[in-house]
N, C-alpha and C positions, 0 to 999 in steps of 0.2 A: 836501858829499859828498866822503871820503875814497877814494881807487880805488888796489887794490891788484893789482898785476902777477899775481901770486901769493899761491894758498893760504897765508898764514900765522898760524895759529890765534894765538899766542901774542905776537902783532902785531896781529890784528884784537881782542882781546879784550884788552888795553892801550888801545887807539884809545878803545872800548865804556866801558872802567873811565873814563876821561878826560873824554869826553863825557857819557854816561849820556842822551843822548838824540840820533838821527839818522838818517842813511842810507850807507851804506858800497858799494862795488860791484868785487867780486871776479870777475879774468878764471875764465873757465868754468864761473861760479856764478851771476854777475850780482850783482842789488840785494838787499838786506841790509839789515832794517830794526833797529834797537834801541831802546829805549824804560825807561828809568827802570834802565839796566844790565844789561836782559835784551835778547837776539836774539828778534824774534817771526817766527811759521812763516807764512808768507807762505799766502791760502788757498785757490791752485793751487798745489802744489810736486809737488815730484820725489822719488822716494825718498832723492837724492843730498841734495839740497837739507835733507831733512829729518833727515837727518845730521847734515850738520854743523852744523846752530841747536841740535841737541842735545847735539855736543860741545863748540860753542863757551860753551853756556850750562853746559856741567857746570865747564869751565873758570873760567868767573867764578864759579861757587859759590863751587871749591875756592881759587879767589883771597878771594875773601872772608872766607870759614872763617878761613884763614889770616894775613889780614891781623885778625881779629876775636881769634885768641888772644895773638896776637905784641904 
């Protein structure tokens, strides 16, 4: 379990990319599950919560994409 101080998208979804399977725990988010490179929506969340598994996961798409035409 990775625990990050702070929000930082573009650091938790590197971490994600690296591992591709675990548990991460973000101040004022909490636990943070990932699984095969995706963030999964945990199945009590917050609207907050449910944000950000959707931005952190649009993120690794676009890292993906990315790293797939390059």
């Amino acid at each position: 379990m990775r625990v990050f101080p702070v929000y930082a998208p573009k650091l938790i979804v590197k971490h994600a990319r690296i591992f591709l399977t675990g548990v991460i725990w973000v101040k004022d988010l909490g636990k943070l599950e990932f699984e095969k490179g995706r963030f999964l929506l945990p199945r009590k969340s917050q609207p907050k919560i449910k944000q950000v598994v959707q931005e952190l996961n649009e993120l690794l798409a676009a890292q993906n994409l990315e790293a797939q035409i390059a």
